[in-house]
C-alpha positions in Angstrom: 0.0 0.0 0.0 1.4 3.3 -0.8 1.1 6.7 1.5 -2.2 7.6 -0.7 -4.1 4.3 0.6 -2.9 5.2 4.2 -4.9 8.8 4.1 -7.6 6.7 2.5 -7.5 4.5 5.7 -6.6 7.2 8.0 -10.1 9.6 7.1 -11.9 6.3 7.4 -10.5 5.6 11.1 -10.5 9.4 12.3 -14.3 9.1 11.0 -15.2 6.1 12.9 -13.1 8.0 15.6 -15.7 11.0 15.5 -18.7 8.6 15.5 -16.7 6.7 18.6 -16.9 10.4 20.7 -20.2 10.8 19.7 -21.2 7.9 21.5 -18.9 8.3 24.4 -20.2 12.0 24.9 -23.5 10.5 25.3 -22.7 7.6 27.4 -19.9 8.6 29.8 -21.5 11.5 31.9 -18.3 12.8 33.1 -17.1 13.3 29.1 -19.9 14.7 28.4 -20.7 17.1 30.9 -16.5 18.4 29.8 -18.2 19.0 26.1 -20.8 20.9 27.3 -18.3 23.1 29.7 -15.8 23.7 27.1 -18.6 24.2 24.1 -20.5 26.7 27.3 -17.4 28.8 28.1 -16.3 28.9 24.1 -19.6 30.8 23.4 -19.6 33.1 26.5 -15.9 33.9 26.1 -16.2 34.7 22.2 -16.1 38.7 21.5 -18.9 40.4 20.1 -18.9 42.9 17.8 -21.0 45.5 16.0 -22.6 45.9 12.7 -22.9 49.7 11.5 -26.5 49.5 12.2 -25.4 48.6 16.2 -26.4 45.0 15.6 -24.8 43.2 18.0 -22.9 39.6 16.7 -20.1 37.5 17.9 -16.9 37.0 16.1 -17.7 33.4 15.7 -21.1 31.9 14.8 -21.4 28.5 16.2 -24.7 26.0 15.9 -27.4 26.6 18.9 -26.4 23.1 20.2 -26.5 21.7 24.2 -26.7 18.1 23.3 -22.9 16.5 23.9 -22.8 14.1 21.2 -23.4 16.7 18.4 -21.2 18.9 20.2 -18.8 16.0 20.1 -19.7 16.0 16.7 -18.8 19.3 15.6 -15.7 19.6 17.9 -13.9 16.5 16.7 -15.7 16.3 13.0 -15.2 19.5 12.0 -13.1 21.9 14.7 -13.6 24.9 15.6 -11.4 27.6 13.1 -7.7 26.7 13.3 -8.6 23.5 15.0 -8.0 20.5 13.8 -9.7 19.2 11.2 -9.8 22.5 10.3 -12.6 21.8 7.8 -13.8 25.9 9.3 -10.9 27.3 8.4 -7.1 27.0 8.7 -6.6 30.4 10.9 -9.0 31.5 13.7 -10.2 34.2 12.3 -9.5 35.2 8.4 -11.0 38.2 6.9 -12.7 40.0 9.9 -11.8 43.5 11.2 -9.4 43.8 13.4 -10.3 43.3 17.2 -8.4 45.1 20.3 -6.0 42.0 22.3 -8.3 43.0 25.8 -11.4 41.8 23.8 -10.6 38.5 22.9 -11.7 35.5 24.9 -10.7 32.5 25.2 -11.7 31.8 21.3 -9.2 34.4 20.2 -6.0 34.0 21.9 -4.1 31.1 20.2 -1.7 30.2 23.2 -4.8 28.1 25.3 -4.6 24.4 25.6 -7.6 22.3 24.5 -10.2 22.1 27.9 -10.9 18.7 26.1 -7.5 17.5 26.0 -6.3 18.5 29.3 -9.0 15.9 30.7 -8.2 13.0 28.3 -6.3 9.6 28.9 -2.6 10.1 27.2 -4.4 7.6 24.9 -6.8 9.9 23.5 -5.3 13.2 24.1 -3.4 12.7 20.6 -6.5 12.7 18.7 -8.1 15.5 20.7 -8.4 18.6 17.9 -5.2 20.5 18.7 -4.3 24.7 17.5 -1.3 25.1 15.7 0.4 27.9 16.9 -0.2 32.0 16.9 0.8 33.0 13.6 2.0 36.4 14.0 1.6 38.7 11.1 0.0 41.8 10.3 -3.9 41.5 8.8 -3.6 41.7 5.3 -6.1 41.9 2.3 -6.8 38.2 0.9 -7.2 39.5 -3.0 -4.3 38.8 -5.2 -3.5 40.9 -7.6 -2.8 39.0 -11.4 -1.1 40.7 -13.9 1.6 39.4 -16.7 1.4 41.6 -20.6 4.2 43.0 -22.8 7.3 43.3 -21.5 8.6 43.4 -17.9 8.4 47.5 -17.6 4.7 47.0 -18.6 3.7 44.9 -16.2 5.2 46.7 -13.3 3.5 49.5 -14.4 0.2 47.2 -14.4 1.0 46.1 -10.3 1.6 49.5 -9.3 -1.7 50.7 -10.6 -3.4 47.5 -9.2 -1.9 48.0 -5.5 -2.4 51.8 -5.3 -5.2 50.9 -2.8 -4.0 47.9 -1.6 -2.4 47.8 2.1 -0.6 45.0 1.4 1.0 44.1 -2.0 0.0 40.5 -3.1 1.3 40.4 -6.6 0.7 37.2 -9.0 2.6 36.9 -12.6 1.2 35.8 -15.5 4.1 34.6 -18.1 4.3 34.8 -22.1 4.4 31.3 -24.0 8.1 31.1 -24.7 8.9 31.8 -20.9 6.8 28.8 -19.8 8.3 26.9 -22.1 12.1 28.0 -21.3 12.2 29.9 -24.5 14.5 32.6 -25.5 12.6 35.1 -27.0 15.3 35.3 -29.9 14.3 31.6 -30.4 13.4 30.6 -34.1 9.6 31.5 -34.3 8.7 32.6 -31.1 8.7 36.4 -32.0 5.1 37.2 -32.8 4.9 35.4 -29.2 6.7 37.9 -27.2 5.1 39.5 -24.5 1.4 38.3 -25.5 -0.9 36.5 -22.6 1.7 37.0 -20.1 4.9 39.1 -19.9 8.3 38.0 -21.6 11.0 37.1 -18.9 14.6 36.0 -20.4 16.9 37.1 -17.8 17.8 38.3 -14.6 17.8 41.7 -15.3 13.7 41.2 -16.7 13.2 40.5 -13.4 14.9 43.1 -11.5 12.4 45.4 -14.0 9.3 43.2 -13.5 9.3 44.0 -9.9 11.2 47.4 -9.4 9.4 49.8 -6.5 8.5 47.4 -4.7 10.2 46.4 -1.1 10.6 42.5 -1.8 11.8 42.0 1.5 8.8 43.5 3.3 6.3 41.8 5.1 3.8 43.1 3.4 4.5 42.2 -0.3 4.9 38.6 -1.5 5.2 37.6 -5.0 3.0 34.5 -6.8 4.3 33.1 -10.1 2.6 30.8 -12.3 4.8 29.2 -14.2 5.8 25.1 -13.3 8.3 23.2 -16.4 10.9 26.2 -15.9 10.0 27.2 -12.3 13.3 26.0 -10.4 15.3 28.7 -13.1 12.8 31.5 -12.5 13.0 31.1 -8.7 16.8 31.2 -9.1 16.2 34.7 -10.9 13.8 36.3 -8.6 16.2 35.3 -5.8 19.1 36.8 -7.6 17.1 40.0 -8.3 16.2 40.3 -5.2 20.0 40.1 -4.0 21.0 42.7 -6.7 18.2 45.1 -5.0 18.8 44.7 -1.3 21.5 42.3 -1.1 22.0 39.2 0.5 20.3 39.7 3.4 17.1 39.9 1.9 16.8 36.0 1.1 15.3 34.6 4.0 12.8 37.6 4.1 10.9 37.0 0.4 7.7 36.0 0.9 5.5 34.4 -1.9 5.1 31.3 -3.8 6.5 29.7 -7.1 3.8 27.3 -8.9 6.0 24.5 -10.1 3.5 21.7 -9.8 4.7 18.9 -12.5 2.3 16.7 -12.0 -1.0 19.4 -13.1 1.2 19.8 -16.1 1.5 16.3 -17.2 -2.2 15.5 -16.2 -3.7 18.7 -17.5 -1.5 21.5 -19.5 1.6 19.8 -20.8 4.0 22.9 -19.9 7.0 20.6 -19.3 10.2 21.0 -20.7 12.1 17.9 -19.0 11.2 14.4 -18.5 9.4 13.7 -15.7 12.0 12.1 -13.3 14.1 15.1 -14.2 11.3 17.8 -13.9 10.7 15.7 -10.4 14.2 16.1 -9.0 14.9 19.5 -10.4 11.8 20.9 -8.4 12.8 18.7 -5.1 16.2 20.5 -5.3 14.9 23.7 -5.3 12.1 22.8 -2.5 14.8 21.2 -0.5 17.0 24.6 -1.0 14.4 27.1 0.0 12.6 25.6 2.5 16.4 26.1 4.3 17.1 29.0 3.4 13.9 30.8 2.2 11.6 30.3 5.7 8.5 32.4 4.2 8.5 30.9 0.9 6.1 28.7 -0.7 8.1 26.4 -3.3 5.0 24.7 -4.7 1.8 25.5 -5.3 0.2 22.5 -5.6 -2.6 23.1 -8.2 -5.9 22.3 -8.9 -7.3 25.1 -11.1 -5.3 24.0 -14.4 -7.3 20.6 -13.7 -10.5 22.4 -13.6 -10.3 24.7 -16.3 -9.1 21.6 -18.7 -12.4 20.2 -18.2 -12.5 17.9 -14.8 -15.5 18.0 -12.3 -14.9 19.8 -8.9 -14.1 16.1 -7.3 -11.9 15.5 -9.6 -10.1 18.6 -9.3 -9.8 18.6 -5.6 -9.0 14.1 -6.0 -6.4 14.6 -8.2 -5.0 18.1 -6.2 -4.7 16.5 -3.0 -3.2 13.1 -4.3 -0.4 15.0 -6.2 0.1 16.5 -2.7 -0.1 13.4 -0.7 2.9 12.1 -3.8 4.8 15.1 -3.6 5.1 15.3 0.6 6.3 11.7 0.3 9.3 12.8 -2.7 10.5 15.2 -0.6 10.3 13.1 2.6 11.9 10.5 0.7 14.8 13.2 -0.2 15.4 13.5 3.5 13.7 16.8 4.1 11.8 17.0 7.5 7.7 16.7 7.2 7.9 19.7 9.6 10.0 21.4 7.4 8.5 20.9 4.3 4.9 20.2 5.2 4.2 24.2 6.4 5.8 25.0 2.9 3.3 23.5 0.8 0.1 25.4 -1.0 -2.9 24.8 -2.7 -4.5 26.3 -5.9 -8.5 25.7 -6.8 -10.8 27.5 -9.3 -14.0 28.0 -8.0 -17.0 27.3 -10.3 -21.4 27.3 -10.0 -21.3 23.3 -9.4 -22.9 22.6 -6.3 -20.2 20.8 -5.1 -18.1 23.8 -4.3 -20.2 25.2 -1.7 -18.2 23.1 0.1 -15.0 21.7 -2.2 -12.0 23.6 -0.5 -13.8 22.7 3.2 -13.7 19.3 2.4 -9.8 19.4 0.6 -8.8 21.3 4.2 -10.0 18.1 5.9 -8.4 15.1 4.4 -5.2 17.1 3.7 -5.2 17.1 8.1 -5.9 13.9 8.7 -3.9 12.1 6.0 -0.6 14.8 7.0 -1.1 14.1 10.7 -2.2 10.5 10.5 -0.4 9.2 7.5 2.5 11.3 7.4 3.4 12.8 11.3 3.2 16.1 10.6 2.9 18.7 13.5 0.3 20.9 13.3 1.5 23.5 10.9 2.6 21.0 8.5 -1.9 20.2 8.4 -2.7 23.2 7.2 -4.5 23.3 3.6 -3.2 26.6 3.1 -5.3 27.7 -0.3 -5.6 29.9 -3.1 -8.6 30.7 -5.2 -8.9 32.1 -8.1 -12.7 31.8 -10.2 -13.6 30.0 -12.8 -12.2 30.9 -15.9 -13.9 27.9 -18.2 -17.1 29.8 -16.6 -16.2 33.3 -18.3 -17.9 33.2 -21.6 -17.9 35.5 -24.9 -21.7 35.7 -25.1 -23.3 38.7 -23.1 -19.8 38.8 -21.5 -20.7 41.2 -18.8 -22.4 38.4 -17.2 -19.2 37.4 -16.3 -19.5 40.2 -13.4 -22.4 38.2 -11.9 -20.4 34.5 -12.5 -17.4 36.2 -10.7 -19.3 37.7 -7.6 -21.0 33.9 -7.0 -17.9 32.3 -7.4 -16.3 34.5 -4.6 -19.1 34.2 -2.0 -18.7 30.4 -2.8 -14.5 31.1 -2.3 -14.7 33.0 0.5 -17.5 30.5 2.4 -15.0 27.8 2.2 -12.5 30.1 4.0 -9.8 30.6 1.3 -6.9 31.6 2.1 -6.4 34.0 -1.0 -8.2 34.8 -3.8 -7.9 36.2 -7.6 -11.1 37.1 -9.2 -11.3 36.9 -13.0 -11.8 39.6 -15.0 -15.0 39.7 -17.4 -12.9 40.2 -20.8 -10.9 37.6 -20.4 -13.0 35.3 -23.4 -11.4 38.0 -25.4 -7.8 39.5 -24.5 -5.5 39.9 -22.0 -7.7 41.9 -19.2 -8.0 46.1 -20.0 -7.3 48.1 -16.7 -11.1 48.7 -16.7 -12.1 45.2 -16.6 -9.3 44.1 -13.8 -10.5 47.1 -12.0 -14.0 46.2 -11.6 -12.5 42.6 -10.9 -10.9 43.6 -8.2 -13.5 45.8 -7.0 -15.9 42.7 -6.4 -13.6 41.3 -4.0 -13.6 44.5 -2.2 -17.0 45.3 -2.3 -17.8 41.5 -0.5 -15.3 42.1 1.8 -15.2 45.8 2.9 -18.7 47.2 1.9 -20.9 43.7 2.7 -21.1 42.6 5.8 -21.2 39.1 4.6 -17.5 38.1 6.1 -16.1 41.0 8.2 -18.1 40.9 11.6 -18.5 37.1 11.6 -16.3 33.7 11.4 -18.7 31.1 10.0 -21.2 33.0 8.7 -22.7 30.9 6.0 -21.1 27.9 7.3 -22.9 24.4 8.2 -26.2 24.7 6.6 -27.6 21.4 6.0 -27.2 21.9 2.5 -23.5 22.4 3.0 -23.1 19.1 5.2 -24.8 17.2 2.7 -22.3 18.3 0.2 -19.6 17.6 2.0 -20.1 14.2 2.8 -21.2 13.1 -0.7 -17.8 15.1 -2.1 -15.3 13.5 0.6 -16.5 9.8 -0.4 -16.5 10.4 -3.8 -12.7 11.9 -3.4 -11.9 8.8 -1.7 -13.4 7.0 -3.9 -11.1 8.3 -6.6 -8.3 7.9 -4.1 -8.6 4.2 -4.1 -8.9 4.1 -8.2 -5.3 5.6 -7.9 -4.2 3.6 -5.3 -4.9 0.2 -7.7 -2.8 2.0 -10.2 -0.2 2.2 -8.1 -0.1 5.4 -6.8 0.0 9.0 -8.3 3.0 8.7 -10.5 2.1 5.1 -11.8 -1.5 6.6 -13.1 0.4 9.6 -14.5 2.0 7.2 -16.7 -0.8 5.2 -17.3 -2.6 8.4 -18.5 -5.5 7.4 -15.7 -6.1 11.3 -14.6 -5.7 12.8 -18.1 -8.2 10.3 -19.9 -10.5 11.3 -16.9 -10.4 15.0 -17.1 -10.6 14.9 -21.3 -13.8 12.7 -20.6 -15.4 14.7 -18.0 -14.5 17.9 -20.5 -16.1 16.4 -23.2 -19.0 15.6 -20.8 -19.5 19.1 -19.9 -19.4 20.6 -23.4 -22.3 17.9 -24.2 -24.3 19.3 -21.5 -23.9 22.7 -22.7 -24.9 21.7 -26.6 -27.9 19.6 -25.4 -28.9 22.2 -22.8 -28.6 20.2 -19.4 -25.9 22.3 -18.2 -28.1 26.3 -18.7 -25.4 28.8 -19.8 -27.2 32.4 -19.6 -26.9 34.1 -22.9 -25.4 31.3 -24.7 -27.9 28.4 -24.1 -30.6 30.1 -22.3 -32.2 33.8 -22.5 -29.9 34.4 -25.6 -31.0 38.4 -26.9 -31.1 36.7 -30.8 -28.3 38.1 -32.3 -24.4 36.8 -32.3 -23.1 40.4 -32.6 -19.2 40.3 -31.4 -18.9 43.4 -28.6 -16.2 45.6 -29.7 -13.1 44.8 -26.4 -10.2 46.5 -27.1 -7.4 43.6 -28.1 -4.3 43.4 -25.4 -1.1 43.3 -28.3 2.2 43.6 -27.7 3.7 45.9 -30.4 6.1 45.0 -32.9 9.0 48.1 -31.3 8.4 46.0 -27.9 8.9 42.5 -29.1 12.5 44.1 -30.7 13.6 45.8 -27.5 13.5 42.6 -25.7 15.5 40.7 -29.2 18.2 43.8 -28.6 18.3 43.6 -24.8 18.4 39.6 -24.5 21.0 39.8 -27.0 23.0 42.5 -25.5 22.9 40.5 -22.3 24.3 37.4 -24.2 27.0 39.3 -25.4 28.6 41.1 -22.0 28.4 37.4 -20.3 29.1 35.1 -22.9 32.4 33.7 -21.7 30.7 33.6 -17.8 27.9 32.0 -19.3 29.8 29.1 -20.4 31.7 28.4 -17.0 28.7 28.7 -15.3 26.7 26.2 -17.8 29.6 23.6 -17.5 29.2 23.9 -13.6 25.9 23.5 -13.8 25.8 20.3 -16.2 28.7 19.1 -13.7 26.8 19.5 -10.5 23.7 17.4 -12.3 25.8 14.4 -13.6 26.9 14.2 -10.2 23.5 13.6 -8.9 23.9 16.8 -6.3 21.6 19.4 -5.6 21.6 21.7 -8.4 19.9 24.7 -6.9 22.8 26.8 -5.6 24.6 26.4 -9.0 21.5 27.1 -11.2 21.5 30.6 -8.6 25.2 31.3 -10.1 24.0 30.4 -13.7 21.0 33.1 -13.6 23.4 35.9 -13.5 24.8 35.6 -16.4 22.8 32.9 -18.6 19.1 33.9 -19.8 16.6 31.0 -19.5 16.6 29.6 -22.6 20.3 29.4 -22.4 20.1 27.3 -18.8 17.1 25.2 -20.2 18.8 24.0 -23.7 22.0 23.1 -22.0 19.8 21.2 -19.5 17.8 19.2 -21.6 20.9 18.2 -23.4 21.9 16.2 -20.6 18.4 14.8 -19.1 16.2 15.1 -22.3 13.2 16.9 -23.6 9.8 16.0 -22.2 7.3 14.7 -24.8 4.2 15.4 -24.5 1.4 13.0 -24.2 -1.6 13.1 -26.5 
């Protein structure tokens, strides 16, 4: 049995453990009466706070429950925010105003030890819902900011206009073609490609421009990149811009997160430029390097949402999300890195769609990721954590009527923000068409502002649209179903055998094609394009994002300016490189040396000469 058919067995048992305190609550008087102590004092200790109109609430919503067993119930099945199972949330509180320190009860100080478990036999005190510890930071907006067009200059003029309101600067990159690829722009035929759907990033120096004005090494500004074949050489860049800007210091103070998630690519977008065993040890160099020396940084961004857009249902999505997880934290265990040094390291990525199922998708993810780390893995309590960003459903965003996009959007974040996202990117409603206009990514960002600032929806409250029945009937149909997929994999042979058996990618192309048939034969209503169309197919005139022709030659003449001043370095630094990779070491710190004076497609042809080319699967 691999690690994934241990989580499988390890939600079953902490299931039949829940159901086990249920009973005990409501046989053993003494348990029971605890329960109702603890759940009595939680409630009475829990701040209150005001709406504008003076309506009084508390800062947590919890059911209206005295019984012990379904206090039991909710205690050990679900927790209580930033308890485990954390299937409420993976912080106590996560986008509500701030609260003075003298008002907080016993709910929101994060140093108190579990009434519950403080009673138990050493036996059971282990399984007891446990907090992980305060995470001190200061509150920050959950929106991410997503911008990637032209060149690098372009773009940073595109983040500053985005975070001009922003407290805290949250920025995510969108790349051109060639750069996913690890492709020169000078490269034969990728001209007309330069700069469009994403910005063009050849060397170091692009990304000392891509982020210039902004204080990489504060707390407040972290840096998301989505970009996964080339990823380890990218990082090595944005490290070694960051060092040209503020020097060395400044390493272990970036925050942010690198996508580099090999196994979305092969199931789902085929942006791979090495083989899979090398793509594989490449990105378990660079997680075992920075999560030493880079103690805010996410190296991996395990990721869902390129699933979902390439056509799999929610369950599949979240299935296939958390078993690359569940393979990649036993890769890097199997390195030799820590759990508890690479488990608090790891992220998660899911779109957000208008199935039913993700009401309560991401709630559900947050649970089996806990158990199965804890239970299957030894993690510590930080090492649980499901820590998740959202972004809504492009595949959703459609041409016809486009501005309905605006209402798609704002149901997709009240679903986003109900399962207690951790961060969230909101689609803009031109995206069918171009690369999104400073209008459209406005009003984008505006929605998540609105729902979070002007609504009341989320800001006075914890919980507040959480545990309808509705919800818990979702989320116990969607976590069988995901283990239900789990076990499919598990007779494959695990994650990486089904990779190579093309198990997830025949069932995403299947469940795409489902969905487009739904849509044709009207099952699936699309407003405006199925349903309520206004009879005519008139195309709306949205200014086209293009890069121009004088921009796509400025970055020719700078990458090749750049080749020339460091074309002797360049070599030496390629041959170390190559060296350090034949001798089965840790290429990381080398590939930092090489991004000084090699541009990316320089470092990925001379790497692919000695491990191969990835070929894509059909």
């Amino acid at each position: 049995m691999s690690k994934l058919g241990q989580v499988v067995e390890a939600v079953e048992k902490y299931n039949r453990f829940v159901l086990d305190q249920v009973k005990r609550a409501r046989t053993d008087e003494k348990f029971g009466h605890e329960l109702i102590t603890r759940w009595s004092q939680t409630k009475a200790k829990t701040p209150v706070t005001h709406t504008p109109t003076g309506l009084p609430l508390p800062r947590l919503a919890l059911p209206e429950i005295d019984e012990p067993g379904e206090i039991a119930r909710y205690l050990f099945g679900e927790g209580l925010p930033g308890e485990f199972p954390f299937l409420n949330g993976a912080y106590r509180e996560m986008y509500l105003e701030p609260v003075r320190e003298n008002e907080l009860g016993s709910y929101g100080r994060n140093g108190d030890k579990n009434e519950v478990a403080a009673e138990m036999s050493p036996a059971n005190r282990s399984k007891v819902p446990t907090r992980p510890p305060r995470q001190s930071r200061p509150p920050e907006e959950p929106t991410r900011l997503f911008s990637g067009l032209m060149l690098a200059e372009d773009t940073n003029e595109r983040f500053h206009y985005l975070t001009q309101h922003q407290r805290t600067h949250r920025l995510s990159t969108a790349f051109d073609g060639p750069t996913l690829y690890g492709i020169d722009s000078d490269a034969d035929g990728v001209f007309g490609k330069i700069g469009e759907g994403g910005v063009a990033i050849d060397t170091v120096e692009d990304m000392v421009r891509l982020y210039d004005g902004f204080d990489l090494g504060s707390p407040n500004f972290s840096a998301s990149m989505t970009i996964s074949g080339p990823a380890p050489i990218i990082m090595a860049m944005y490290i070694a811009a960051a060092k040209r800007r503020f020097g060395p210091k400044v390493v272990p103070k970036l925050r942010g997160t690198i996508q580099a998630d090999i196994f979305k690519e092969v199931q789902a977008q085929n942006e791979t430029i090495f083989p899979i065993e090398a793509s594989l040890r490449f990105l378990t160099d660079m997680v075992e390097f920075t999560t030493r020396e880079l103690p805010r940084w996410y190296p991996i961004s395990i990721s869902g949402y390129h699933i979902g857009e390439a056509g799999s249902t929610p369950v599949q999505q979240a299935a296939y999300t958390l078993s690359n997880g569940f393979a990649y934290a036993e890769m890097f265990a199997g390195r030799g890195i820590p759990v508890d040094q690479f488990g608090p390291r790891l992220s998660f990525f899911l779109d957000c769609g208008l199935d039913a199922e993700y009401i309560a998708l991401a709630r559900v993810s947050r649970r089996i990721w806990a158990i199965g780390m804890r239970d299957a893995y030894g993690a510590g309590p930080r090492g649980q954590l499901f820590k998740l960003h959202t972004q809504t459903s492009g595949r959703s965003l459609i041409a016809a009527e486009f501005k309905n996009n605006l209402t798609r959007t704002a149901a997709e974040l009240i679903l986003a923000y109900m399962n207690a996202t951790n961060s969230c990117h909101s689609n803009s409603a031109d995206e069918p068409f171009t690369t999104p206009s400073e209008e459209w990514i406005r009003l984008a960002a505006h929605g998540q502002a609105i729902l979070l600032e002007e609504s009341g929806i989320f800001k006075h409250t914890m919980n507040m649209l959480s545990g309808s029945p509705g919800m818990k009937a979702v989320e116990r149909a969607v976590e069988a179903a995901i283990l239900d997929e789990f076990r499919e994999i598990e007779r494959l042979g695990g994650v990486l055998a089904a990779v190579e058996d093309r198990f997830q990618r025949s069932q995403i192309q299947n469940a795409a094609h489902r969905y487009e048939q739904q849509i044709y034969d009207g099952t699936r209503p699309i407003i405006g394009l199925n349903r309520y169309r206004n009879g005519t197919d008139e195309i709306p005139e949205v200014k086209l994002a293009r890069t121009p022709r004088a921009k796509q030659q400025l970055q020719v003449d700078r990458l090749a300016k750049f080749k020339k001043k460091n074309a002797g370095k360049a070599k030496r630094a390629l041959d170390k490189l190559v060296d350090v990779v034949d001798r089965g070491e840790n290429c990381f710190p080398a590939l930092l040396e090489a991004v000084e004076v090699s541009s990316l497609g320089q470092i990925t042809g001379r790497l692919q000469e000695v491990v191969g080319r990835f070929r894509p699967m059909v």
